[in-house]
N, C-alpha and C positions, 0 to 999 in steps of 0.2 A: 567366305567363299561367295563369288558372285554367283546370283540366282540364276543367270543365262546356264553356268557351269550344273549347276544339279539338275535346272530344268533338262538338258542336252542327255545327262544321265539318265535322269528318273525315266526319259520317255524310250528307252531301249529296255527297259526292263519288263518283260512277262512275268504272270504268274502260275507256269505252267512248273508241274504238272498238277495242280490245283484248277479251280474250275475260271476259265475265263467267258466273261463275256461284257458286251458295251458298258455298263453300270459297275463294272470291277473295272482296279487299278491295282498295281503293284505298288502305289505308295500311297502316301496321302501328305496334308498341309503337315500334323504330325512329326512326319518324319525328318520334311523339311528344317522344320522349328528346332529340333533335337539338334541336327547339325548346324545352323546357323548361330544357336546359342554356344554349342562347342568350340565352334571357330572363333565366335567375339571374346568366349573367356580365354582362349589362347593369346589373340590380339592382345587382351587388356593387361597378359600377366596373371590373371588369376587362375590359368592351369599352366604348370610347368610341358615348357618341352618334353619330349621324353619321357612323359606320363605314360603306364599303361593302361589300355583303354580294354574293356569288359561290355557287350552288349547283349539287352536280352528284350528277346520278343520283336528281333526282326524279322515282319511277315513275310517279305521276299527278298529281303537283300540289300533294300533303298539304306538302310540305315550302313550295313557294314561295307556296303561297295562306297556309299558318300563319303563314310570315316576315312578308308584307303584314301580318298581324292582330296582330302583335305589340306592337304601340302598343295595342291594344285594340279587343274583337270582339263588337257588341251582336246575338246569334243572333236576336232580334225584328223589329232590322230588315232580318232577310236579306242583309248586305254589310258584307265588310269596311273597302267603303268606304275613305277616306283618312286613318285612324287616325295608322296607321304612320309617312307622310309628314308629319301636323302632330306628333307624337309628335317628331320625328328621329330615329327607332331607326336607321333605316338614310338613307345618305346615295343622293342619285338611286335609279332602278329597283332593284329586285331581278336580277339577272341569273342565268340558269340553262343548266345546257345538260343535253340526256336523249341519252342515244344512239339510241332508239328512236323512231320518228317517233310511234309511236303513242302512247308518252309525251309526246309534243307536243302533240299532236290536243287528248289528256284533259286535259292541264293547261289548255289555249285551252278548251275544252268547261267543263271544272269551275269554271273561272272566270266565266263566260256562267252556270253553274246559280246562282252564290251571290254574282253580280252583279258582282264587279269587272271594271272595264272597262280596266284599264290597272297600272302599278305594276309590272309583271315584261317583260325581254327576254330571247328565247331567243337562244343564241350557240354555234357549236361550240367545242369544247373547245380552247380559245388565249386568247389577248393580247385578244380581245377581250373575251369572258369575265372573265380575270380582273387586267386590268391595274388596278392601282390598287385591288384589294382587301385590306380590312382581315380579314375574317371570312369563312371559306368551311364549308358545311355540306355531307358527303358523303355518303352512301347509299355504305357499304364494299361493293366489284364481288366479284364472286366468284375474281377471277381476281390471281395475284400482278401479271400482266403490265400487266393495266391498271391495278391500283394504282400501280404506277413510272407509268407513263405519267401519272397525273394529280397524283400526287406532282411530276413531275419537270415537269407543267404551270405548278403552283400555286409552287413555287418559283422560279420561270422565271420567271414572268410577275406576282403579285401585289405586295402593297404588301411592304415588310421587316418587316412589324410584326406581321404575318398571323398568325394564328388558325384552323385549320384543327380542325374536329369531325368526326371521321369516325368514324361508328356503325351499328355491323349485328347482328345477331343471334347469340348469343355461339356457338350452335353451329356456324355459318358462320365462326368467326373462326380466326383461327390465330396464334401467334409471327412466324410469316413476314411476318407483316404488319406488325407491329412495327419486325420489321428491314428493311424496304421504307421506313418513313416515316421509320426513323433516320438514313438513309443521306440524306435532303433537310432534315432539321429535326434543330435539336441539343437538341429537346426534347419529348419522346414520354410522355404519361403517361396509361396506361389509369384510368378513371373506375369508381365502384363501377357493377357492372349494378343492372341495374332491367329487371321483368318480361321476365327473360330477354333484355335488351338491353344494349352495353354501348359507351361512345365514349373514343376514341382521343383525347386532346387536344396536338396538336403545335403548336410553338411554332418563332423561331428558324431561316426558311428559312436553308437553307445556297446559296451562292452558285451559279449554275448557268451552263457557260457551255460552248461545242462543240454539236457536232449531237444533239438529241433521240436519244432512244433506240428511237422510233418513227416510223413505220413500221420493223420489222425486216422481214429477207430471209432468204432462203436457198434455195440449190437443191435440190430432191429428185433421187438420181438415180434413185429408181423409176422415177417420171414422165419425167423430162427436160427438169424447169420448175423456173422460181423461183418462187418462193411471196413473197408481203408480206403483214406483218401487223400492223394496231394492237392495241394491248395488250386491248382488249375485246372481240375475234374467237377462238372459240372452236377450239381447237385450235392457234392462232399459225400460226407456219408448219410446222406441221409433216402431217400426211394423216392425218384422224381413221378410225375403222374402217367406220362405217358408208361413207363415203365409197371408201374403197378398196374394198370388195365390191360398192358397183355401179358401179365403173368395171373391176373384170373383163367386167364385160358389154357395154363398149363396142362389142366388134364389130357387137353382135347388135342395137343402137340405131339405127332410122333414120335417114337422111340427112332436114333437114326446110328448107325456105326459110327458116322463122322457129324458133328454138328458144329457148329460155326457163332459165335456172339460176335457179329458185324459191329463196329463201333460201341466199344463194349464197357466204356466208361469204366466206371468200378468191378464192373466184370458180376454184378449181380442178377444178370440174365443167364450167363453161364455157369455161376456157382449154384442156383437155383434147377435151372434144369439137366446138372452133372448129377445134384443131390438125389432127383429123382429118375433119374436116368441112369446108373449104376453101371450101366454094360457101355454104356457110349464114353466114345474120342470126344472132346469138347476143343476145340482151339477159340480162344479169346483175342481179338484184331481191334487194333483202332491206331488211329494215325499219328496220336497225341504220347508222348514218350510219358508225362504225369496218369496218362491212363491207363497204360501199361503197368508201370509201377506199380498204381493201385490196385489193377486186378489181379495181379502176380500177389499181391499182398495179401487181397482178399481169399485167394485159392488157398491159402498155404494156413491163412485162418482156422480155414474152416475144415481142413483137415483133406481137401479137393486136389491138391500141386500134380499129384501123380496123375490124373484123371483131365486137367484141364491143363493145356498148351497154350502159353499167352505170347503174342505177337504184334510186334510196332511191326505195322505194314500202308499202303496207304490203296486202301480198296480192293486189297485181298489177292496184290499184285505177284505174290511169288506161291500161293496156291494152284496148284494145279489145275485144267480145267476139268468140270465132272466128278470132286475128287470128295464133293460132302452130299449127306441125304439131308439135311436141315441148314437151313440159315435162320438166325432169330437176330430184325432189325430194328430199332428204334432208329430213324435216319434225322440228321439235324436237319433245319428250316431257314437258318440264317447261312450265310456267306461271311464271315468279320461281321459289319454293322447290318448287313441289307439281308431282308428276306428274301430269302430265295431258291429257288428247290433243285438249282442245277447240283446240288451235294446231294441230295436223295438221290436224283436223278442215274447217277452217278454209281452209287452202289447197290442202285438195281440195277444197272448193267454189269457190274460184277457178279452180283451175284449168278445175272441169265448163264455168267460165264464158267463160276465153281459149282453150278447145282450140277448134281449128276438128273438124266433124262428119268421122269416120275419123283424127283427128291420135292422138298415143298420150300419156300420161301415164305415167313409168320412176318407181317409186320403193321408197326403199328406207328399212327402220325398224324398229326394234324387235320383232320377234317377239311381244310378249305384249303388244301394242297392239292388235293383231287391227283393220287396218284393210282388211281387206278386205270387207266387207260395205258399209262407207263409198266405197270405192272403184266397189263393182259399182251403187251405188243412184246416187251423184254423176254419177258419170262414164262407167260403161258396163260391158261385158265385159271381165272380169281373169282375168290369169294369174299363177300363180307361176313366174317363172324361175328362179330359185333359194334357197336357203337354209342357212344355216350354225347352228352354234349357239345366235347372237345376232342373226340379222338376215333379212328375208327381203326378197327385191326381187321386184314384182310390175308386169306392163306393162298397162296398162288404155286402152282404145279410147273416142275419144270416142261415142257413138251420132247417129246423125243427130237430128234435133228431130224429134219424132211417133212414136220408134219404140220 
């Protein structure tokens, strides 16, 4: 595929409804590299025609809209159109799974901007995805755990012939990851980089067979919970720090009818404050379908399912507004690679928008974030409750409307 061709693509692409601004991009070198090396092994013969192709951990689309365009991409006439399909690059749909709804959204959206109307199914990460695949393209996770998990998917579940590229950004890379795809494929071979990008090409699934290795468990006896966790939830099972410094604060946290665990990772803000909160509605949100999973898992643990309502949403967009007395945030600080607080940003303005008028917003984050100013303009009167080295937890009041 000539680079004029992706370049023409890549640059219609947004990444709304995720946070846009100058220092974000909906693709990256990455992404490029995945398809170029796809296309060469087609050229050379070493991927059959008619292959089916499996993708996961496309951020916005750049991967599964490039795949469609792979048979050929006329930027004139706006759409890649059904190239791909008369081409036979790939055999039926593209298939994809993102863990992020909001990487769903964008890829349906980016698609609608540069006209294809069909050609790709989203799937969660299983048998559906990738049963019967020839060729899987990855966007490398950051984490060793979800790499086994999707390793140990793509082994599992695709064709025996499979073709697995998985490429990320060399600074992000490590050995460990090596030895993560050796242990599923008897055939591991890093690729030259290019613009600082660089792809893994494994070969030779190794045969898989027993219980997944995800959801894992475990009990904390800090807490006096078990924890579950998919390989792509941050922290696993184990009580990240921010988290544990505002659940010192538990006592001093309202009793609320309705409360909220805003991005709720393993869901152990909400199984902790369901357990002591007895009479209250708890709904558990986050954007990430692996952290859904886990806190649905974690609820039902611990004996919570009935009491806590878990929900893939993406910033608490189908809650009503007014409709909780508590929200309890721990809000991310990264963007993908880049620091950046337009994600906090973000679901304290959700929140200004589900608190009912006197409900309280608990949150807690990074110190040199300085989101209190964000806090007192969204949301209302803030306090600091406390602070440590690394983190400050602050309780903010909804204001009534007019005042």
């Amino acid at each position: 595929m000539a680079d004029n061709n992706l370049d023409s693509l890549f640059s219609r692409l947004g990444r709304f409804p995720d946070v846009e601004a100058a220092n974000l991009q909906a693709w990256d070198a990455t992404d490029k590299l995945l398809l170029d090396t796809a296309a060469d092994l087609l050229a050379a013969g070493s991927l059959h025609p008619g292959s089916r192709l499996a993708i996961v951990g496309d951020r916005y689309g750049a991967l599964t809209l490039g795949a469609l365009a792979l048979g050929g991409f006329n930027p004139d006439a706006g759409s890649p159109g059904t190239t791909s399909a008369a081409a036979g690059s790939w055999n039926g749909p593209v298939r994809v799974h993102q863990d992020l709804i909001t990487g769903e959204r964008a890829l349906r959206h980016n698609a609608g901007k540069v006209g294809t109307t069909g050609g790709f199914e989203q799937h969660p990460l299983g048998a559906g995805l990738l049963a019967g695949a020839n060729v899987v393209l990855l966007q490398l996770p950051k984490s060793l755990a979800e790499l086994e998990e999707i390793a140990d998917a793509v082994a599992r579940h695709a064709a025996p012939d499979v073709v697995l590229l998985a490429g990320g950004r060399v600074k992000h890379m490590s050995l460990g990851m090596n030895a993560v795809l050796e242990r599923y494929f008897s055939a591991v071979q890093p690729q030259l980089a290019r613009q600082k990008s660089r792809i893994l090409l494994a070969r030779g699934a190794r045969p898989v067979d027993g219980i997944p290795p995800f959801p894992a468990s475990g009990f904390n006896s800090e807490l006096g919970l078990t924890v579950c966790a998919r390989g792509a939830v941050f922290a696993g099972t184990g009580l990240d720090i921010g988290t544990r410094f505002l659940l010192e604060f538990l006592p001093r946290i309202p009793a609320a009818r309705h409360a909220v665990d805003l991005g709720c990772g393993t869901g152990i803000l909400a199984a902790t404050y369901a357990r002591a909160n007895p009479g209250s509605r708890v709904t558990a949100t986050d954007q990430s379908a692996a952290a859904v999973d886990s806190a649905r898992a974690t609820a039902e643990a611990n004996g919570l399912a009935d009491q806590i309502t878990v929900l893939q949403d993406d910033a608490m967009g189908t809650l009503p507004p007014g409709s909780a007395g508590l929200i309890l945030l721990n809000p991310p600080f990264h963007v993908g690679a880049a620091v950046h607080a337009g994600a906090g940003i973000k679901l304290i303005e959700a929140a200004g928008r589900v608190l009912a008028p006197g409900g309280e917003l608990w949150t807690v984050f990074n110190s040199h974030l300085h989101y209190q100013p964000a806090l007192q303009r969204l949301i209302g009167p803030t306090r600091e409750v406390g602070r440590n080295p690394k983190f400050t937890v602050t309780a903010s009041t909804r204001k009534s409307p007019g005042v």
